[in-house]
C-alpha positions in Angstrom: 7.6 67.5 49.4 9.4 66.6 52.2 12.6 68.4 53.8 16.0 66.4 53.4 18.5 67.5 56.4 21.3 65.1 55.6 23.6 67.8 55.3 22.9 69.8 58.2 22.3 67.2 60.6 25.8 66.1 59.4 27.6 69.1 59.9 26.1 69.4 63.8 27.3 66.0 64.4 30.7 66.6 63.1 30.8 70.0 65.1 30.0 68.3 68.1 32.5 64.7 67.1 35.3 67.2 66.5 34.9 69.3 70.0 34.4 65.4 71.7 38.1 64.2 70.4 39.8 62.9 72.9 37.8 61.9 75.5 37.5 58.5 76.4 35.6 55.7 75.0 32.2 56.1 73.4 32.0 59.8 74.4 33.9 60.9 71.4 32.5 58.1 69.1 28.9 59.0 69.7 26.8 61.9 68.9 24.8 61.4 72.0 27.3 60.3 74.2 29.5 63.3 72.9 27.4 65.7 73.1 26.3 65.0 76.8 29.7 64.8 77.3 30.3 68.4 75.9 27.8 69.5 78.3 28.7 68.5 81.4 32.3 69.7 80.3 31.0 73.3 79.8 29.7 73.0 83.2 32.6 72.3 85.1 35.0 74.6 82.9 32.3 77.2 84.0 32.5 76.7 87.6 36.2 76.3 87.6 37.0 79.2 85.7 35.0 81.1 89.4 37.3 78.8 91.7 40.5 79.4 89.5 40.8 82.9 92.1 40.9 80.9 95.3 43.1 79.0 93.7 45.6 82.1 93.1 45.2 83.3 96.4 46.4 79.9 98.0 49.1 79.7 95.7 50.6 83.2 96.9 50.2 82.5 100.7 52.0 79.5 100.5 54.9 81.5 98.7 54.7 84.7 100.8 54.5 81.9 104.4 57.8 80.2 102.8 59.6 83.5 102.3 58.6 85.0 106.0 60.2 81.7 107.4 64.1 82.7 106.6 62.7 86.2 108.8 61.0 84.4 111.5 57.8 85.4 111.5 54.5 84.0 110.7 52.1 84.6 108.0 49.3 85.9 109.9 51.4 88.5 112.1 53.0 89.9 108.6 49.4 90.2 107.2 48.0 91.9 110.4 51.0 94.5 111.3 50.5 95.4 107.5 47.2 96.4 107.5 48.3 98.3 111.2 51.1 99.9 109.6 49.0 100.7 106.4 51.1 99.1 104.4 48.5 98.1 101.1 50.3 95.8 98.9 48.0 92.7 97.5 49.3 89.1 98.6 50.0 88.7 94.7 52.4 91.2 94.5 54.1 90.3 97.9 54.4 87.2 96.4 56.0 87.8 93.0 58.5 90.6 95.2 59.3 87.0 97.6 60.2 85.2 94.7 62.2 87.7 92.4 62.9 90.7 94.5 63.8 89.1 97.9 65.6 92.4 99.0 62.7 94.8 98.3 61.3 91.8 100.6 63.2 91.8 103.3 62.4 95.8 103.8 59.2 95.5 103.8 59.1 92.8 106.1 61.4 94.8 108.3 58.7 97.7 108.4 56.1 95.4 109.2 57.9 94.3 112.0 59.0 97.7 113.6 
């Protein structure tokens, strides 16, 4: 007797169909094409998620740099007389106290520069 697999061959394809919607052309028309497409996807969703950090970290030096410019100093001085003076506070909290605390700021930069 042979095996029918209508159904479950059906339900993979839809699986896959319904997680392709709305990419272009025949890549969310056909299995194949979809499914391929769903791969490659995964892929770059993968490596992205690891480069997402570097991504962070960018976005918070630019902010801290933009706030030391109203003090007049660089980015890089700030950075090193911290680590001098021991100061340890990560560049993402430096750069959420730049943006809503600029007073809390403004003291530490005025440690750092003492």
């Amino acid at each position: 007797m042979r095996i029918k697999r209508g159904k479950v061959k059906n339900r993979k394809h839809k699986k896959i169909l319904k997680a392709a919607k709305g990419y272009r052309l025949t890549y969310s028309k056909l299995y194949r094409r979809a499914k391929e497409a769903l791969l490659h996807a995964g892929q770059y969703s993968y490596d992205h998620r690891k480069k997402r950090g570097n991504d962070f970290r960018k976005l918070w030096i630019k902010r801290i740099n933009g706030a030391l410019t109203e003090h007049g100093i660089k980015y890089n001085i700030f950075i090193n007389s911290l680590k001098k003076k021991k100061i340890e506070i990560d560049r993402k909290m430096l750069s959420e106290l730049a943006i809503n605390e600029p007073e809390v700021f403004a003291e530490i930069v005025e440690k750092a520069k003492k």
